[in-house]
N, C-alpha and C positions, 0 to 999 in steps of 0.2 A: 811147480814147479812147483796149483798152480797141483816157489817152484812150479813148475811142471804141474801141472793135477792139485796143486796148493787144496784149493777151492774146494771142500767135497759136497757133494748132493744129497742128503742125508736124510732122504724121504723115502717113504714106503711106496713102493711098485707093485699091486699087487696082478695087475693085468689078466687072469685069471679067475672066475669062480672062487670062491674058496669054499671050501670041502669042510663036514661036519665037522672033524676034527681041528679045525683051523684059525677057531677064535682064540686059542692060549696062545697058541706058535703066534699070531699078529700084534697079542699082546705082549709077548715077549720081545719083539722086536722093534714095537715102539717105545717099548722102554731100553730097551738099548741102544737106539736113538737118542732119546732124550738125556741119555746118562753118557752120550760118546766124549763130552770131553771132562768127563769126572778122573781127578786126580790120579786116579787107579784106573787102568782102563781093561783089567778083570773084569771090571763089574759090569760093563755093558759086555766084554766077551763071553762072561759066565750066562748072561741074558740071553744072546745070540746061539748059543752053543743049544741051549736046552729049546729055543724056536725051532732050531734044526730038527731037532728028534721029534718035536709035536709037530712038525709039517707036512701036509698029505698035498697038495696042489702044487702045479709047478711052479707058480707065482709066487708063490712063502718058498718052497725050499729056494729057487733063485733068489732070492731076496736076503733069508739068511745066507747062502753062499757068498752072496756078495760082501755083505757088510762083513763078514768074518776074515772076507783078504782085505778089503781096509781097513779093519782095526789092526790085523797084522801089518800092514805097509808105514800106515801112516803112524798106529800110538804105539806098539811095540817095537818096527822098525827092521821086521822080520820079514827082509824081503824074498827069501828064494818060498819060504813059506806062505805067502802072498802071495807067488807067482801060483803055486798049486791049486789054491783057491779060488783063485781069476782062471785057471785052464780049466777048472769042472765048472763055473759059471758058461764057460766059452764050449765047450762038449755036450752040457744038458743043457742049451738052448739053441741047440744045433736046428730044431724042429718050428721053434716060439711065430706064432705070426704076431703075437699083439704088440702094441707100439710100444707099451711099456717093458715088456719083457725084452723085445727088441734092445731098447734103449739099454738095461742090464747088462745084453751081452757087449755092445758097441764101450760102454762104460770100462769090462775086464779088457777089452784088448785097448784101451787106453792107456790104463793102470801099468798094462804090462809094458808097454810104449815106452811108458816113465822111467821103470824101473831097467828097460833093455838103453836106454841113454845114459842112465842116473848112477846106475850101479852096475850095470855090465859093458858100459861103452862101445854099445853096440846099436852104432849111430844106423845102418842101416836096418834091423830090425826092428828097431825105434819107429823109422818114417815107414815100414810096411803092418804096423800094430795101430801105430795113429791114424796109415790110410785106411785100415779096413774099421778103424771105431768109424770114423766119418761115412764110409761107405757103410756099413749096418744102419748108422741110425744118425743121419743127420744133424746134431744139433749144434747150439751158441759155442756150446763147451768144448766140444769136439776140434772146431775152427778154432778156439780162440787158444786149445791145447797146439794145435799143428803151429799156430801161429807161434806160439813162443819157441818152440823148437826150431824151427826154420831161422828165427831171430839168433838164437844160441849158434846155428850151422852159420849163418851168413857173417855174425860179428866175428867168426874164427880165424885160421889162417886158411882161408879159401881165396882164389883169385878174384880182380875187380868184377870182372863182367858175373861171376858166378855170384857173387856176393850180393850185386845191384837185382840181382835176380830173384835170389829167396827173399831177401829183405822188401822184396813187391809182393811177392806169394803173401807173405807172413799179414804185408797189410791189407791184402784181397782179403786173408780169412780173418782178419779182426774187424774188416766193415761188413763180411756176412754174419759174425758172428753177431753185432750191433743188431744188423739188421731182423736175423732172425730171432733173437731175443724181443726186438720192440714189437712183434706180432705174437708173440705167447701170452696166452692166458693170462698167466699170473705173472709178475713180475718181482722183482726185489731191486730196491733201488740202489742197495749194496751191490749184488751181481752184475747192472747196465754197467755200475762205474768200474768196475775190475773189468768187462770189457772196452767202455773208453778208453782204460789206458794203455792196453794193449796196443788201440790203435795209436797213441800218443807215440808210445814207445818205438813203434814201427813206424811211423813218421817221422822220428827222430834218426833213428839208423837209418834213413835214406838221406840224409840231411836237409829236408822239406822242413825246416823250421818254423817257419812264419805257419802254417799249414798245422804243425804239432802246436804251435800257441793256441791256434784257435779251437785245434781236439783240447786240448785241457781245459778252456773255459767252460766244455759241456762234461766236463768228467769233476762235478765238486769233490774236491779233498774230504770234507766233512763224512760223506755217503761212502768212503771208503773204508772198508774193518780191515780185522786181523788178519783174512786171509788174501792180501794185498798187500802186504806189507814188502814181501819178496821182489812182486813185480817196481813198487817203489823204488826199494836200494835198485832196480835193474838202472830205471831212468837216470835218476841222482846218479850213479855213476858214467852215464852215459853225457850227459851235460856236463863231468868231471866236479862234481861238487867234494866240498872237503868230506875227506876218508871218514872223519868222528861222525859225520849227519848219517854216510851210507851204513856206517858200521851200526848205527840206534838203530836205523828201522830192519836189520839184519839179525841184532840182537832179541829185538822186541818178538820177534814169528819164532827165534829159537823158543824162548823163553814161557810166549803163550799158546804155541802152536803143538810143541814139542814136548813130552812128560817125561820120556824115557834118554839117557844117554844113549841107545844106539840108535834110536827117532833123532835124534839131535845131528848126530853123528853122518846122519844120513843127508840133513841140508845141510852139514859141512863142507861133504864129498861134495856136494854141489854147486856151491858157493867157491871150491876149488878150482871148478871146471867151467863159472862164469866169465866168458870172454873178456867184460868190461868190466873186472873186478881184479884182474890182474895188479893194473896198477897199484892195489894199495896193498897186499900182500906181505911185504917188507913193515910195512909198518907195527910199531909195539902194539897200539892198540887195537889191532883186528888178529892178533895171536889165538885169543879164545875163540873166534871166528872160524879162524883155518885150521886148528889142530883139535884131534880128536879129546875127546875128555875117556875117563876109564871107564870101561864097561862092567859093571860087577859079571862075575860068573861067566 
């Protein structure tokens, strides 16, 4: 959020051979990587764009595909334009058997998942974009995306029995999510704790408290970054903590997450439509929180 999709994966996939012409195209897109949260986020675009044209394998052109709808989603905030580039990720890997291009495609219809709840409130093609990333290609992220959405559907105005229901879903896929993160490869100890708190959070919405104390002992605050910040204000609101503490860690993910006003603008909408964020709305200081700021041009 995450948000939704918050968290991005920001590594090269290249699952594919690469083709003679293919060492610039991979050089340009690890430098577009390495440059994605540069002030200006042209400059990893301008990067990606010219990867595009040098790419002869379908592992590079997927790759730059991809990164080109999140840079549009996430640092420009241009999501119907986003959506275009996650649907030709999702059409040229119509064929992919490799696990990693797999993962690529499962990744665009997550994306679009995000943006079909986030921005088009289009809460059922949300949960048919999320199921098919998980059905593509299994991973932590996948579970731990469905999870927060099912969290968002359940704390809604949805009835008890239905409510008690996603809010178990939600926490089935944050302890697969756990789960199958602690059997990968490589690990990040930032990434396990943005999954523990998921599961916190989703033991918290079922009111298993004693149960979420004990998830948080293994989810350290310290191992958590920037892009957790979001899932944070979820909990703090959920525990009802003062409106000032949720609004800092709500401010902090605009401020370091977000470059552009209409990126910004975009975890406003969001932050509008967080069930347990209701309550503080009214108040003076979550104004810059809730209302749009001007979008030049």
């Amino acid at each position: 959020m995450r948000k939704l999709g918050w968290a991005l994966a920001l590594t090269l996939a290249v699952g594919t051979p690469a083709l003679a012409g293919d060492s610039e195209a991979q050089a340009l897109l690890q430098d577009a990587i390495e440059n994605w949260r540069d002030p200006d986020p042209n400059v990893p675009h301008t990067a990606v764009q010219q990867a595009l044209t040098e790419a002869e394998s379908v592992g590079l052109k997927l790759n730059a595909l991809s990164l080109i709808g999140k840079l549009q989603h996430y640092r420009f905030g241009n999501v119907n334009a986003a959506m275009q580039w996650y649907d030709r990720v999702i059409t040229e890997s119509e064929e992919v058997t490799e696990p990693e291009l797999k993962k690529l495609r499962a990744d665009a219809f997550r994306a679009k998942g995000t943006i079909f709840y986030s921005e088009k409130d289009d809460v059922e093609q949300a949960l048919v974009h999320f199921r098919a990333s998980h059905k593509t290609y299994p991973t932590s992220r996948n579970a731990d995306t469905l999870s927060q959405i099912l969290i968002r559907i359940g704390r809604g105005p949805v009835a008890d029995d239905k409510r008690a229901k996603l809010c178990l879903q939600a926490l089935q896929l944050a302890e697969e999510a756990i789960d199958r993160y602690s059997k990968g490869v490589s690990q990040s100890e930032s990434e396990m704790a943005k999954f523990r708190l998921q599961k916190v959070i989703a033991l918290t919405a079922l009111g298993r408290r004693e149960e979420a104390v004990q998830a948080w002992k293994e989810c350290p605050p310290e191992a958590l970054n920037d892009y957790a910040l979001y899932q944070r204000g979820v909990l703090m609101a959920m525990q009802s903590a003062d409106g000032a503490r949720v609004a800092e860690k709500l401010r902090d993910a605009l401020k370091k997450l977000f470059p552009t006003p209409k990126a910004r603008n975009q975890l406003r909408k969001f932050i509008r439509t967080e069930p347990d964020f209701k309550p503080y709305f009214e108040r003076e200081d979550w104004k810059d929180l809730v209302e749009d700021e001007p979008e030049a041009g």
